[in-house]
Every structure is written in C-alpha cells, then in structure tokens.
N, CA and C atoms as an extended XYZ file, in Angstrom:
426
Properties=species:S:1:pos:R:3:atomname:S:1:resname:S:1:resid:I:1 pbc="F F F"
N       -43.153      -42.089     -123.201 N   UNK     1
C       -43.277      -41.736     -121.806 CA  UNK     1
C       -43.995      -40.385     -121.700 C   UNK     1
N       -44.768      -40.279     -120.346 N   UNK     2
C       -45.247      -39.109     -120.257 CA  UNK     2
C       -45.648      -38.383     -119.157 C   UNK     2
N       -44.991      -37.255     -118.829 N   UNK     3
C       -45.052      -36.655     -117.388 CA  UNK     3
C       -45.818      -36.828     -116.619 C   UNK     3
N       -45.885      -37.439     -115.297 N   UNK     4
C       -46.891      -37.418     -114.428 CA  UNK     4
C       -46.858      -36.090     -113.235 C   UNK     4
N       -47.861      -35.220     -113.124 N   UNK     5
C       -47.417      -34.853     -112.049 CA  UNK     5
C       -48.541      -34.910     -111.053 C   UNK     5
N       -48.131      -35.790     -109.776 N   UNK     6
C       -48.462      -36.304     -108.885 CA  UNK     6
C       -48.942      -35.226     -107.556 C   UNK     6
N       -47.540      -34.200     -107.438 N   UNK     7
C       -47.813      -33.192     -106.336 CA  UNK     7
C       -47.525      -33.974     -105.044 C   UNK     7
N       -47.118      -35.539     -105.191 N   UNK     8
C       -46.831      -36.059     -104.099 CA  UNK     8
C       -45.734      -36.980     -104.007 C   UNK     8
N       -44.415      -36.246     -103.043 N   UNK     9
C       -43.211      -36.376     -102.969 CA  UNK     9
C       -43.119      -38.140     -102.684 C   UNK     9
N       -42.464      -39.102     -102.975 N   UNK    10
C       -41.320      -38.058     -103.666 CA  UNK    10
C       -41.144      -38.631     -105.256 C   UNK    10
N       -43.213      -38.696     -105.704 N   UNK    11
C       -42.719      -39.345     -107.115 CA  UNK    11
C       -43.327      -37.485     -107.287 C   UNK    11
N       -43.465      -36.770     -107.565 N   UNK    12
C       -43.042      -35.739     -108.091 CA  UNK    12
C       -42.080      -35.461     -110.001 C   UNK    12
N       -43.310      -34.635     -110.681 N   UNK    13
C       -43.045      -35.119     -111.898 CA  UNK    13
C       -42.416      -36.185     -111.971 C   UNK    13
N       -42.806      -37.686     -111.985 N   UNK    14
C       -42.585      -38.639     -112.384 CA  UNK    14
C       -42.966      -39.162     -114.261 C   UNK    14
N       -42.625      -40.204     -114.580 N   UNK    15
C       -42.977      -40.584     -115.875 CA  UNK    15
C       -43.804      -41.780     -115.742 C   UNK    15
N       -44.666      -42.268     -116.795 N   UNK    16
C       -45.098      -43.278     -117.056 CA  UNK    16
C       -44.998      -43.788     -118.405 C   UNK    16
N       -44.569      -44.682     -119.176 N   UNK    17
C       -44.956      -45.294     -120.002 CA  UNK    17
C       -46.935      -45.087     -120.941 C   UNK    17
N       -46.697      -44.353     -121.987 N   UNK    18
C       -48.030      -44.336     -122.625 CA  UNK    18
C       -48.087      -45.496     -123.931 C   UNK    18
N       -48.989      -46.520     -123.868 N   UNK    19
C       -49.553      -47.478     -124.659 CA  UNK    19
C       -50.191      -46.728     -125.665 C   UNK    19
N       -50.163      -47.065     -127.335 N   UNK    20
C       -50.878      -46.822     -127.996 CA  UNK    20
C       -51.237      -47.896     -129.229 C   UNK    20
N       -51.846      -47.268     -130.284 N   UNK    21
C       -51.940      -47.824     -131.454 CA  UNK    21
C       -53.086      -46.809     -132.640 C   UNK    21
N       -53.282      -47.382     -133.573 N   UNK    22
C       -53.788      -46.650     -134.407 CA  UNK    22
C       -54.692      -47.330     -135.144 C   UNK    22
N       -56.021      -47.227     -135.598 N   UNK    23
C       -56.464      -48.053     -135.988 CA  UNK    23
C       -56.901      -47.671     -137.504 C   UNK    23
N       -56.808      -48.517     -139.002 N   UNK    24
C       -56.806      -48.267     -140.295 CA  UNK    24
C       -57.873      -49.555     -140.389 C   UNK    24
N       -58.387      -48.492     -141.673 N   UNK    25
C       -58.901      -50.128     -142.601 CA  UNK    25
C       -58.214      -49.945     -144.250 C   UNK    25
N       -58.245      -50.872     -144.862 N   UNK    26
C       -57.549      -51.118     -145.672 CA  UNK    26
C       -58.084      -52.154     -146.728 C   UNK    26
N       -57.511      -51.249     -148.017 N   UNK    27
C       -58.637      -52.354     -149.039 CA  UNK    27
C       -57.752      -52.276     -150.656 C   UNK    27
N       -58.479      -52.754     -151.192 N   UNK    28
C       -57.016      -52.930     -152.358 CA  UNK    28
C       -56.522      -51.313     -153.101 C   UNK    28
N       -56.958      -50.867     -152.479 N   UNK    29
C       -56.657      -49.245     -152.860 CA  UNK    29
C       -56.664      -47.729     -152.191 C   UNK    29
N       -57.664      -48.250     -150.625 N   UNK    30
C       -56.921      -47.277     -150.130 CA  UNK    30
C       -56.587      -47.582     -148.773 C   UNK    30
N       -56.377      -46.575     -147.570 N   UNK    31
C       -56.126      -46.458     -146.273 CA  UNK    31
C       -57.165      -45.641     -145.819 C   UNK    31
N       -57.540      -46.091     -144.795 N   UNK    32
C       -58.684      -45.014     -144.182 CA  UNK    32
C       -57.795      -44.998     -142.190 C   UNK    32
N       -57.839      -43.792     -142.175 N   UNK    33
C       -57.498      -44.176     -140.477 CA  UNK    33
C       -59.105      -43.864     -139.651 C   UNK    33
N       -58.973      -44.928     -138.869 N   UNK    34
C       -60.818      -44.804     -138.389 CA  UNK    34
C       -60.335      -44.459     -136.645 C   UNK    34
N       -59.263      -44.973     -136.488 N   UNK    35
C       -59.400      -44.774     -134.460 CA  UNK    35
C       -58.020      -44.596     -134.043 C   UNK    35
N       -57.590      -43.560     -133.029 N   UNK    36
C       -56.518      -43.739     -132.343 CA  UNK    36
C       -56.724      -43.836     -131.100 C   UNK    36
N       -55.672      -44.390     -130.128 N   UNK    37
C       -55.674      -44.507     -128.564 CA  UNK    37
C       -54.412      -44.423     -128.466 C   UNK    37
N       -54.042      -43.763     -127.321 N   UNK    38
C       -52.621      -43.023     -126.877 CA  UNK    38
C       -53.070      -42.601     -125.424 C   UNK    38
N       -53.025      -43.793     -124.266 N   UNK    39
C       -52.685      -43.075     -123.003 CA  UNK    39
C       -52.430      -44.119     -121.848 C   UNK    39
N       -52.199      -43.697     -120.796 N   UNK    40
C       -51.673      -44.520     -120.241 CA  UNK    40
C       -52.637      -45.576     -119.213 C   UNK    40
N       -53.049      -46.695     -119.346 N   UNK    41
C       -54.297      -46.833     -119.222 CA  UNK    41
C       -53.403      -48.252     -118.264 C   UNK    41
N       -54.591      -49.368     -117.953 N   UNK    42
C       -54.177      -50.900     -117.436 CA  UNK    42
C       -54.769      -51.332     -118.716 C   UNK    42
N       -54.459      -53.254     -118.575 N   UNK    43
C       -54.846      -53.941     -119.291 CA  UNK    43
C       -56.215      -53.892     -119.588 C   UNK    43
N       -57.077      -53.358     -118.570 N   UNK    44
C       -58.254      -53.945     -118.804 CA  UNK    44
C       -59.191      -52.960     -119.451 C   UNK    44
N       -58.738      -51.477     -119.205 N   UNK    45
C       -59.324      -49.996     -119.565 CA  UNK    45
C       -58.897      -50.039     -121.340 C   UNK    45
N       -58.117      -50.964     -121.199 N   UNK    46
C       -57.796      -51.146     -122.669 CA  UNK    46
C       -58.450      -52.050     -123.564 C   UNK    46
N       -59.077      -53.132     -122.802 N   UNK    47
C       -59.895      -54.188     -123.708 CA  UNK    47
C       -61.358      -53.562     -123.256 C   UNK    47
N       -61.516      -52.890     -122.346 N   UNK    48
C       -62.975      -52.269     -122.142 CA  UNK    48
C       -63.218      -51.554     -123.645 C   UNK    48
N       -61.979      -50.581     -123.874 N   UNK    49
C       -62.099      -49.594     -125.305 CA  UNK    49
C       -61.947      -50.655     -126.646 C   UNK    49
N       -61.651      -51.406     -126.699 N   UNK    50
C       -61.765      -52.288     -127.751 CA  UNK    50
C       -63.044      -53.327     -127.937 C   UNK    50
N       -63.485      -53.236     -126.432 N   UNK    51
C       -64.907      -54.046     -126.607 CA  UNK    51
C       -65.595      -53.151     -127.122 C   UNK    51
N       -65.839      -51.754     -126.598 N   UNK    52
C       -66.864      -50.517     -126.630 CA  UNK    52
C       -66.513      -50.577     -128.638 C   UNK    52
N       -65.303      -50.835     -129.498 N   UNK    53
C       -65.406      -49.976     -130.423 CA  UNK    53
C       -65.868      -51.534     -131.330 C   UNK    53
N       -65.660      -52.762     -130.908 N   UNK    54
C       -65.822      -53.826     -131.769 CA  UNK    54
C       -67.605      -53.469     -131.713 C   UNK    54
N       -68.040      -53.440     -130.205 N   UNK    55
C       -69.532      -53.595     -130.133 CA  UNK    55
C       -70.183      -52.337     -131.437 C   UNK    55
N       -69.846      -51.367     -131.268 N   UNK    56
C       -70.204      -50.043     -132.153 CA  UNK    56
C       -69.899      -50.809     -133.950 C   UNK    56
N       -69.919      -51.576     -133.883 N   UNK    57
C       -69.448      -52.302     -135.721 CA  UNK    57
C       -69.280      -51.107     -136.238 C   UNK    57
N       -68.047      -50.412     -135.561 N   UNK    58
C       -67.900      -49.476     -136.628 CA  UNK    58
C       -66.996      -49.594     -138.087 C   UNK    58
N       -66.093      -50.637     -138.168 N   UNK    59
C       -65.356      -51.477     -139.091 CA  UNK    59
C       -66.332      -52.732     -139.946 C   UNK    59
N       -66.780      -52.437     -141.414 N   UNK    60
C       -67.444      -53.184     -141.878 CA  UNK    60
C       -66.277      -54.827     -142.323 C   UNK    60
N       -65.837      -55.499     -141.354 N   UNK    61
C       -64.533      -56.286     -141.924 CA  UNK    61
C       -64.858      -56.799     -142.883 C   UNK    61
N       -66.471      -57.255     -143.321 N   UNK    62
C       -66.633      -58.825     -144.356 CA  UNK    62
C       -65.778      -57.448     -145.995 C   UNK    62
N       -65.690      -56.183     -145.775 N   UNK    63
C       -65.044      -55.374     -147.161 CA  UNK    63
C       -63.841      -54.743     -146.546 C   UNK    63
N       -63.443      -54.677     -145.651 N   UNK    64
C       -61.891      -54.333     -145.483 CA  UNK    64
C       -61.135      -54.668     -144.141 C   UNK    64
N       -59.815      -54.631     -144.378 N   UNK    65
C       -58.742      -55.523     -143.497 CA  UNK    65
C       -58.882      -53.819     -142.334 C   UNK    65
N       -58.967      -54.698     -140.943 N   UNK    66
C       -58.590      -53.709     -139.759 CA  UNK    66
C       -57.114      -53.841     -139.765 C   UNK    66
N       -56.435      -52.636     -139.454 N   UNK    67
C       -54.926      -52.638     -139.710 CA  UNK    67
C       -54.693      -51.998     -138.166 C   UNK    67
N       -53.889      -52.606     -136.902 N   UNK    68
C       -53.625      -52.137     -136.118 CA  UNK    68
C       -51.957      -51.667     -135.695 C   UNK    68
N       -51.769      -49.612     -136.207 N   UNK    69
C       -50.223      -50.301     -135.746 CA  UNK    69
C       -50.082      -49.651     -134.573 C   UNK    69
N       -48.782      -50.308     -133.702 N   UNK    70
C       -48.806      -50.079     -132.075 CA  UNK    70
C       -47.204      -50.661     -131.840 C   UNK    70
N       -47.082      -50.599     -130.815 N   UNK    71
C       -45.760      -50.290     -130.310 CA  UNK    71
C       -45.002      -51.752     -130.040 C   UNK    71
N       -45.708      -52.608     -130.176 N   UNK    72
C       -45.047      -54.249     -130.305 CA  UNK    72
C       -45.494      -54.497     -128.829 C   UNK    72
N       -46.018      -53.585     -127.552 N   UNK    73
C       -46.253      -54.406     -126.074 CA  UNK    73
C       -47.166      -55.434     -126.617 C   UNK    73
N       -46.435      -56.749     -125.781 N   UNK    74
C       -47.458      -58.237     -125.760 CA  UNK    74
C       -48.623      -58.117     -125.486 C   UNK    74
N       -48.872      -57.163     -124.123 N   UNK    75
C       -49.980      -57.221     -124.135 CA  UNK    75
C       -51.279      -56.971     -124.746 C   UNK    75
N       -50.652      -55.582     -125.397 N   UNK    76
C       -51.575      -54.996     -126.526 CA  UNK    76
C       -51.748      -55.865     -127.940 C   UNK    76
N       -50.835      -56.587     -127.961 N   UNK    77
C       -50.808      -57.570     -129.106 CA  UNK    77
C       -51.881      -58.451     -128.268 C   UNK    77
N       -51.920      -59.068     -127.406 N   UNK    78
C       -52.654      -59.703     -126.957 CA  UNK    78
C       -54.023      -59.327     -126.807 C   UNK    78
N       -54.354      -58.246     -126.434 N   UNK    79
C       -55.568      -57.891     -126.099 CA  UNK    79
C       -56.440      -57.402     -127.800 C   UNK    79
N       -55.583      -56.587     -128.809 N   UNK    80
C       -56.276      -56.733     -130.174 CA  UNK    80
C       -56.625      -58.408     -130.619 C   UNK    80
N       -55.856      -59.289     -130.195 N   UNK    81
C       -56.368      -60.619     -130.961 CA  UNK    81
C       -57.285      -61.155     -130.392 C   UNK    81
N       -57.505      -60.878     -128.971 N   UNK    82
C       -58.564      -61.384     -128.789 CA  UNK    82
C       -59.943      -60.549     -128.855 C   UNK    82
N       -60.105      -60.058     -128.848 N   UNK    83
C       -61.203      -58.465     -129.355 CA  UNK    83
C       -60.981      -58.900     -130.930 C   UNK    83
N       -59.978      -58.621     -131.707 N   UNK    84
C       -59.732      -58.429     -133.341 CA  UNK    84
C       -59.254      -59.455     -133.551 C   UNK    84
N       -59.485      -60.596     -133.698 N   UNK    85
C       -58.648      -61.665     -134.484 CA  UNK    85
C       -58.406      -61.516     -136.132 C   UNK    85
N       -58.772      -60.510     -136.483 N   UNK    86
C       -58.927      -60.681     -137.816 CA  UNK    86
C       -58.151      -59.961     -138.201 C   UNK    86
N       -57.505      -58.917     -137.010 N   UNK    87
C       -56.738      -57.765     -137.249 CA  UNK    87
C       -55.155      -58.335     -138.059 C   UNK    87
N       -54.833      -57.274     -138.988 N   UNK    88
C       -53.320      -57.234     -139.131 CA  UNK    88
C       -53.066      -56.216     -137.850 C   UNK    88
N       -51.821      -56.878     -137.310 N   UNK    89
C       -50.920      -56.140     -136.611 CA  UNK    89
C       -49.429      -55.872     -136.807 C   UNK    89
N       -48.996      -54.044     -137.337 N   UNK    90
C       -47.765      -53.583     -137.276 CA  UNK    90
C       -47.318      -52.799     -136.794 C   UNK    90
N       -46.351      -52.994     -136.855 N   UNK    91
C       -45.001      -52.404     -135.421 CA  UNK    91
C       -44.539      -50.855     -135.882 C   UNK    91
N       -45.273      -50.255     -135.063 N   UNK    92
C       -44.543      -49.090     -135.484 CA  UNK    92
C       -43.142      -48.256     -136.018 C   UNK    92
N       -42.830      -47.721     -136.620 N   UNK    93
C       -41.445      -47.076     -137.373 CA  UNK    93
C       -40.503      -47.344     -136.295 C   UNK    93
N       -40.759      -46.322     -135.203 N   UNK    94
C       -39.706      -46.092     -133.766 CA  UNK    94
C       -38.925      -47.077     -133.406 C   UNK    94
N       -40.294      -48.415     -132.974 N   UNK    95
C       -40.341      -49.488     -132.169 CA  UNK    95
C       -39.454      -50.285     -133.312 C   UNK    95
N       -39.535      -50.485     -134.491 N   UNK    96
C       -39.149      -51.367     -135.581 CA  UNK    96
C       -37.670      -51.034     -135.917 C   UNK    96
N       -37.463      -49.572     -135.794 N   UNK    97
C       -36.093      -49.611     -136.208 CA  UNK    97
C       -35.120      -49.987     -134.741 C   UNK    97
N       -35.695      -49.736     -133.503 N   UNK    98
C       -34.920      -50.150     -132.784 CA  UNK    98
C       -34.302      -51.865     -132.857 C   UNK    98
N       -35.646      -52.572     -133.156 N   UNK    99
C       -35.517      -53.991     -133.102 CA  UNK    99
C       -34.310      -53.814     -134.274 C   UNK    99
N       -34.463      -53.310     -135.579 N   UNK   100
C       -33.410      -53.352     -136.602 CA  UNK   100
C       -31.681      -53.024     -136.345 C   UNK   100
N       -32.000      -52.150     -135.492 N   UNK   101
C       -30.387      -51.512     -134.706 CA  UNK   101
C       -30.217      -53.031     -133.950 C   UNK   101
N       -30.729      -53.448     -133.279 N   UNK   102
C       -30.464      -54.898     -132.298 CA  UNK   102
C       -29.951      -55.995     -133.111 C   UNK   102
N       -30.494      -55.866     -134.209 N   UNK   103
C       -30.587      -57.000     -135.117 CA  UNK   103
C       -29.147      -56.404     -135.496 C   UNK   103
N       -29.192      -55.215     -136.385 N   UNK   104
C       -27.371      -54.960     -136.973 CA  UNK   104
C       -26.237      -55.334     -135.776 C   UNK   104
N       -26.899      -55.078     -135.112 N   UNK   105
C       -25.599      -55.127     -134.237 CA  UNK   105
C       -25.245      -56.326     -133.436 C   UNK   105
N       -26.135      -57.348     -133.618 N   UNK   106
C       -26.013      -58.765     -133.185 CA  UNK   106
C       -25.323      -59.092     -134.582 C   UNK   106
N       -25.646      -59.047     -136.052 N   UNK   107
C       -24.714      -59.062     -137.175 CA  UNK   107
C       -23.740      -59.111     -136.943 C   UNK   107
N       -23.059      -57.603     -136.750 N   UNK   108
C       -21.897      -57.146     -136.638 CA  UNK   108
C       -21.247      -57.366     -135.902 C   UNK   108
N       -21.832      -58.284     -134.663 N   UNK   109
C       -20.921      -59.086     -133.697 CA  UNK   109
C       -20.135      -60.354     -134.194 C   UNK   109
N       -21.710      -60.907     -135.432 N   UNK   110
C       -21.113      -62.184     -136.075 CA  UNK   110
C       -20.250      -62.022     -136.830 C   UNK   110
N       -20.206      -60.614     -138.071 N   UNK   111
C       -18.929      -60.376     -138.679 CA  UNK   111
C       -17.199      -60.230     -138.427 C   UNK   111
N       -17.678      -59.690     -137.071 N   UNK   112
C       -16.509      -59.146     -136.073 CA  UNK   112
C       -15.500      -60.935     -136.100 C   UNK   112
N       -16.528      -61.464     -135.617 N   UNK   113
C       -16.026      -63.099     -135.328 CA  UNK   113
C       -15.221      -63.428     -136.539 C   UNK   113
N       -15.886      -63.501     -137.406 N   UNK   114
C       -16.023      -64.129     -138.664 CA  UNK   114
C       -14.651      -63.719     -139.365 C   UNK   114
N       -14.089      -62.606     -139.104 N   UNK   115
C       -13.365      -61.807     -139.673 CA  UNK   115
C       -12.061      -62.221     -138.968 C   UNK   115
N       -12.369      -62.403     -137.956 N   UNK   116
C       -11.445      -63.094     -136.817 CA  UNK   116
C       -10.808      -64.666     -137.011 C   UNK   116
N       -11.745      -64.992     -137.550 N   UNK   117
C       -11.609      -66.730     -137.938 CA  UNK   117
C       -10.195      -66.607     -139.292 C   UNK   117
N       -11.265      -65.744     -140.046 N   UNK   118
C       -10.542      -65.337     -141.576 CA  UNK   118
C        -9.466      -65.299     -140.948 C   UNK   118
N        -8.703      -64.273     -140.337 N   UNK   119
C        -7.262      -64.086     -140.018 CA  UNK   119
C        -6.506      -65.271     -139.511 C   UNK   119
N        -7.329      -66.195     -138.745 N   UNK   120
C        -6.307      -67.404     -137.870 CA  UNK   120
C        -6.667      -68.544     -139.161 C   UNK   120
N        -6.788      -67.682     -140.268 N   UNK   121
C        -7.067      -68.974     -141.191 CA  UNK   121
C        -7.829      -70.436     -140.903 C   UNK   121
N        -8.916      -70.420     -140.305 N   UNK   122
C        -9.900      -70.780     -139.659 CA  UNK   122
C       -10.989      -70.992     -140.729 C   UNK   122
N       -11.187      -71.309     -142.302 N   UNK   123
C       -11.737      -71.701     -142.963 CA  UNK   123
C       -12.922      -72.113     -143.006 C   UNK   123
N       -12.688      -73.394     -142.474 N   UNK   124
C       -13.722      -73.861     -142.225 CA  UNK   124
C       -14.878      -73.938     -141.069 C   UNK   124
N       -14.768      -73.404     -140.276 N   UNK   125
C       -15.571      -72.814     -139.444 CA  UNK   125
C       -16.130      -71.440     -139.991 C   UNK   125
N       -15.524      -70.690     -140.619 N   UNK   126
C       -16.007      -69.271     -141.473 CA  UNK   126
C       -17.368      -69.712     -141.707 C   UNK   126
N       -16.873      -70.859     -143.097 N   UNK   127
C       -17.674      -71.772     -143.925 CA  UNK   127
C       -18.930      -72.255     -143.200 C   UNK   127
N       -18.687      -72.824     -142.069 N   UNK   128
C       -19.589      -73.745     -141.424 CA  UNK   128
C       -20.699      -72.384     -141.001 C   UNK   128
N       -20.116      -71.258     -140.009 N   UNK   129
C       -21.041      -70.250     -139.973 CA  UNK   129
C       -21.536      -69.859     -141.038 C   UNK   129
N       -21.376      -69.795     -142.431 N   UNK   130
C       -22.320      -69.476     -143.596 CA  UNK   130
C       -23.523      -70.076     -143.710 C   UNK   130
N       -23.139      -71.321     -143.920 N   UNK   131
C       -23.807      -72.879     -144.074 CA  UNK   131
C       -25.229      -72.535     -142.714 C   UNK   131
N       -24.748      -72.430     -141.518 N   UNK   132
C       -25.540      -72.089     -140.263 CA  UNK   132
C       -26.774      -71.034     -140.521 C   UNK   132
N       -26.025      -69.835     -141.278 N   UNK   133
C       -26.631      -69.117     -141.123 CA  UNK   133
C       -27.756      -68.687     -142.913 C   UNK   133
N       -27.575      -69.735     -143.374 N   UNK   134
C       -28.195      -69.603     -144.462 CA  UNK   134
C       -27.704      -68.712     -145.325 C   UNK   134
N       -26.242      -68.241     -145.168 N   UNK   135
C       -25.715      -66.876     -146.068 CA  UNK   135
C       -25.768      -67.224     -147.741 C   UNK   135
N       -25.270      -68.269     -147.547 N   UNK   136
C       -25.160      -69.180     -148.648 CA  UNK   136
C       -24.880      -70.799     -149.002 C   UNK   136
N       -25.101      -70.763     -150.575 N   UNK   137
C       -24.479      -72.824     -150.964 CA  UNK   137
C       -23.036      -72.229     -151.080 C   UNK   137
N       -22.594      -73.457     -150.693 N   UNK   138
C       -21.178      -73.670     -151.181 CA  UNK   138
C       -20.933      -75.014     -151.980 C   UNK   138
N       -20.261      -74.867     -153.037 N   UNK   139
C       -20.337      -76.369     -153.768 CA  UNK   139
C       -18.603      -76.650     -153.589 C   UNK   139
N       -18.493      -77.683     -153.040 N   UNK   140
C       -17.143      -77.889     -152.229 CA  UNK   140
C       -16.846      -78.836     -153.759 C   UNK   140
N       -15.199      -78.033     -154.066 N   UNK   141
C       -14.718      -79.073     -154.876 CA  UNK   141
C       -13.726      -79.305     -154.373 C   UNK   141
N       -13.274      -80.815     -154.518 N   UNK   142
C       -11.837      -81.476     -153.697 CA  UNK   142
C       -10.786      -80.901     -154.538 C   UNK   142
C-alpha cells in the first residue's frame, strides 16, 4: 500500500494498493535482474509497459528463461502471459508465506479434528482422513 495524498476531503491521505513485479533472466548459471515496476497503475498502463518492453527485445529468450516475480494479483498473472507466455512466474516471499500461514492453519484445524476423533476412539475415520488426505498407506491386517 501506498499513501495517497489527494488534498481532497474526505479521502485525504488515503491508501492505494501498489502492483508490482520484477523482471530476471535466467540461465543454467546465473540471474541477471533486467526490469522492475512498482506503482500503482490500471490494467491497461500495465500491459501498455509490457508491450513497450516485449517490443524493445530487450530479453534475448531463444538463450534465457524471463523470470517474473510479483505479488500473485490474477491480473498481473494474466497480463505477463499474455505479453510473456514464455515467462516463469513466482510469488513473491511476503505474498507466499502468507498463503503458507493459511495453509498451516487450515492443517491445524485438520489436526485439531483428528485429535478429537483419537479421543472418542473414532479410529476409523482418523484412518479414513489419512487415506483422504494422502498422509499415508495403511496395510490393514485382520
């Protein structure tokens, strides 16, 4: 996010949301960073700058991978593939560990359960959520 100031009540220092990404090329040995963009733009001020930098061939692709990382918005995912189809696209640190906190903690909802079952001696449903969830084989002996 990033301060707007407007001077006109009553959005007055307001915020906006800033879009970015970073642009790398990449080859079996090194990283080069060739482009960044960081601001708060529309959809279209955004594929204008991706037309302007595809047209400039400034990325030789047929010798290295364009590496785009950015904040996971669809749209921006959307708008590199169609400009960059060739692009890798990754999710930035920030953006990635949040999804990872979401993810633990949808886990830890299932453990919570699970743990719950265990106590009402609930076995086989434990079991069956393993089985579900790919945790593991179980080789059932009678």
């Amino acid at each position: 996010m990033s301060p707007i100031r407007s001077g006109i009540a009553p959005a007055l220092n307001s915020w906006k949301g800033v879009r970015g990404l970073r642009g790398y090329l990449l080859d079996d040995d090194h990283i080069a960073h060739v482009l960044s963009w960081h601001q708060i733009s529309t959809k279209r001020e955004f594929l204008d700058f991706l037309r302007e930098i595809r047209a400039k061939n400034l990325t030789p692709l047929d010798k290295v991978r364009l590496c785009f990382v950015g904040d996971g918005a669809q749209w921006i995912r959307d708008c590199v593939s169609e400009i960059f189809p060739e692009c890798r696209e990754v999710l930035d640190y920030d953006h990635c560990s949040e999804h990872l906190h979401a993810f633990a903690n949808l886990h830890k909802e299932w453990v919570e359960a699970t743990k719950a079952r265990l106590v009402a001696n609930n076995a086989v449903h434990v079991i069956a959520g393993l089985k579900r969830r790919g945790s593991i084989r179980i080789l059932w002996m009678p």
